[in-house]
C-alpha positions as CSV (number, residue, x, y, z in Angstrom):
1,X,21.1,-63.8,-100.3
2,X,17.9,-64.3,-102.3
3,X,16.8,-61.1,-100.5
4,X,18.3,-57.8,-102.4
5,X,17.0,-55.5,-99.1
6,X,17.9,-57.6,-97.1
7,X,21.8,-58.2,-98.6
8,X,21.9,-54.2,-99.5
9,X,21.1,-53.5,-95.5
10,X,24.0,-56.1,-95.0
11,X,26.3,-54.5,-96.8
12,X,25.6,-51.0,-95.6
13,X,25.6,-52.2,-91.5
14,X,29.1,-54.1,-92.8
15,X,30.6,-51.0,-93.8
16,X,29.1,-49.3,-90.8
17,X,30.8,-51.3,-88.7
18,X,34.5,-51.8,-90.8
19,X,34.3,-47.5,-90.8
20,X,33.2,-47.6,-87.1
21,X,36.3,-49.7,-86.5
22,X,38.4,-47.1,-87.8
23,X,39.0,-48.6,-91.1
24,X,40.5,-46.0,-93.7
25,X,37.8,-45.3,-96.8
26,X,39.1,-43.0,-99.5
27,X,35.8,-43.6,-101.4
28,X,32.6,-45.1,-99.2
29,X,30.7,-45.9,-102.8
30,X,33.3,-47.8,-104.0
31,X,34.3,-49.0,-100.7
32,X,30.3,-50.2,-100.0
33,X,30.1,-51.8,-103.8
34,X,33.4,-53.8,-102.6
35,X,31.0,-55.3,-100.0
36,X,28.0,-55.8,-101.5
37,X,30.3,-57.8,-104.0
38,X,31.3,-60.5,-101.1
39,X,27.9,-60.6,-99.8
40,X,27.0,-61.7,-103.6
41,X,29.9,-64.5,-103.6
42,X,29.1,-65.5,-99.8
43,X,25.3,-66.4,-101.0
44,X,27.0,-68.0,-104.2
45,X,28.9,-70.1,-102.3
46,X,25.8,-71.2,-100.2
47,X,23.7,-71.9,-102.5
48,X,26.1,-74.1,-104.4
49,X,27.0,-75.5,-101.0
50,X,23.2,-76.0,-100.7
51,X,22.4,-77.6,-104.3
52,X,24.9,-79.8,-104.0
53,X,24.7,-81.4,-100.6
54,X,20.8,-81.6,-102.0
55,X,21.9,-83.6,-104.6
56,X,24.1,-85.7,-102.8
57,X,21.1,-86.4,-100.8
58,X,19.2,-87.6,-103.4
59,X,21.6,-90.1,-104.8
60,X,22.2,-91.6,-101.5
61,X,18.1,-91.4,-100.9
62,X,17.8,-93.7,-104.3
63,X,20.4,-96.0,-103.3
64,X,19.2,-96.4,-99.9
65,X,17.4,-99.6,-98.3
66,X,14.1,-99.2,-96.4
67,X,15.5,-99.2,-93.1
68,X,17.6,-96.5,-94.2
69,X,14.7,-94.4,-95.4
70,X,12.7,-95.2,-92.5
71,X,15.8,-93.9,-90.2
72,X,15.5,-90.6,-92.1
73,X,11.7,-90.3,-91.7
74,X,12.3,-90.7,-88.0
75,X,14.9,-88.4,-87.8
76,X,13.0,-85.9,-89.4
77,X,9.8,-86.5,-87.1
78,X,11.9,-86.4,-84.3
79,X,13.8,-82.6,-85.3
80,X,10.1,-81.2,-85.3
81,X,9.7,-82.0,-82.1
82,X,11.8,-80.6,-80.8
83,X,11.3,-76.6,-79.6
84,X,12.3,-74.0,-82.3
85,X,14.6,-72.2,-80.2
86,X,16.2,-76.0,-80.6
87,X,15.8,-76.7,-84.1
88,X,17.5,-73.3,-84.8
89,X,20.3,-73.9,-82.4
90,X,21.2,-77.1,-84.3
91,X,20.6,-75.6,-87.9
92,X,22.9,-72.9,-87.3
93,X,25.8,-75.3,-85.7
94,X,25.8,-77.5,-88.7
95,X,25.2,-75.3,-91.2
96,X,28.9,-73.8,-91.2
97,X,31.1,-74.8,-93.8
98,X,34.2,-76.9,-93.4
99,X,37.7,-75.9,-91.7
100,X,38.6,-72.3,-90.0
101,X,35.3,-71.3,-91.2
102,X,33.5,-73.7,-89.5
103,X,35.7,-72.9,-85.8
104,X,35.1,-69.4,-86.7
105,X,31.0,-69.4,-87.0
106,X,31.0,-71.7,-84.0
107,X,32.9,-68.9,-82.0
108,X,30.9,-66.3,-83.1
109,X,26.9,-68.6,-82.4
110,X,28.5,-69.2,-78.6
111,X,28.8,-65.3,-78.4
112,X,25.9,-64.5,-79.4
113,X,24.5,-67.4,-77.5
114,X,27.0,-65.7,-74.9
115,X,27.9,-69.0,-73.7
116,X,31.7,-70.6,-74.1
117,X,32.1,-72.6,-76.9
118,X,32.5,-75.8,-74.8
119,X,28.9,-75.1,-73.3
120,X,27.8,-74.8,-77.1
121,X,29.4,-78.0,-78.0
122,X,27.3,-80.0,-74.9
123,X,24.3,-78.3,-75.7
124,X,24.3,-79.4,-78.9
125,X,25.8,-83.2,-78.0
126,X,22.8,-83.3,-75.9
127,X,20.4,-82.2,-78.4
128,X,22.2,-84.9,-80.8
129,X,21.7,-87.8,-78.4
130,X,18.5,-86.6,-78.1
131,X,17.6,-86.8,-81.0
132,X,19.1,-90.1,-81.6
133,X,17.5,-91.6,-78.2
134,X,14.0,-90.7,-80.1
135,X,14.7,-92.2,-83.1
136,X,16.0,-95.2,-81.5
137,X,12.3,-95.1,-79.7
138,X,10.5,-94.5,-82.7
139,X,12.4,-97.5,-84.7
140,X,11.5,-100.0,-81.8
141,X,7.4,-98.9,-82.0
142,X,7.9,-99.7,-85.4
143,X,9.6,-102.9,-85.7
């Protein structure tokens, strides 16, 4: 987290809730610090996960043939027109990392979505086909 308010009220509404559960803390100072350390790692991890996938783009986006690029400048034309609400929806489904992880934040977006996480999946295939339905549009106007 770039933010330090913003990862410090993390931390704090983390322990909140871990003591809330009933969690036993000898020392909350030491026991908040632990926290704040993770929330450190997690935005580590992110921004590495971030920087890298960034410059994996790049190296494909150099080796890539016009169509290729054109397909991306569609794609891209097509994501912002789509509603916010949208555009969030699918950010926050792809953004999760790889594995359990991945099953895990999917679980927790449906919740808070409180929808199941089969209605989460469809919303999201439909927003995918969508999507590739207007770039499919776009590439014919063009052509």
């Amino acid at each position: 987290m770039a933010d330090t308010a913003a990862a410090a009220d993390e931390a704090l509404d983390r322990a909140g809730r871990r003591i809330g559960e009933g969690a036993a803390v000898p020392n909350v100072d030491n026991f908040c610090l632990g926290i704040a350390r993770f929330i450190i790692k997690e935005g580590w991890r992110f921004n590495t996960r971030e920087s890298t996938a960034f410059l994996k783009f790049l190296e494909q986006y150099e080796r890539a043939s016009a169509d290729q690029i054109d397909r991306l400048s569609f794609m891209k034309t097509c994501f912002e027109q789509l509603p916010q609400y949208d555009r969030n929806l699918l950010n926050s489904y792809c953004a999760a990392p790889r594995g359990q992880a991945r099953a895990k934040h999917r679980r927790e977006l449906a919740e808070n979505l409180n929808v199941t996480v089969s209605a989460l999946r469809i919303r999201v295939t439909r927003l995918r086909h969508g999507l590739e339905d207007c770039v499919k549009d776009l590439s014919k106007n063009y052509w």
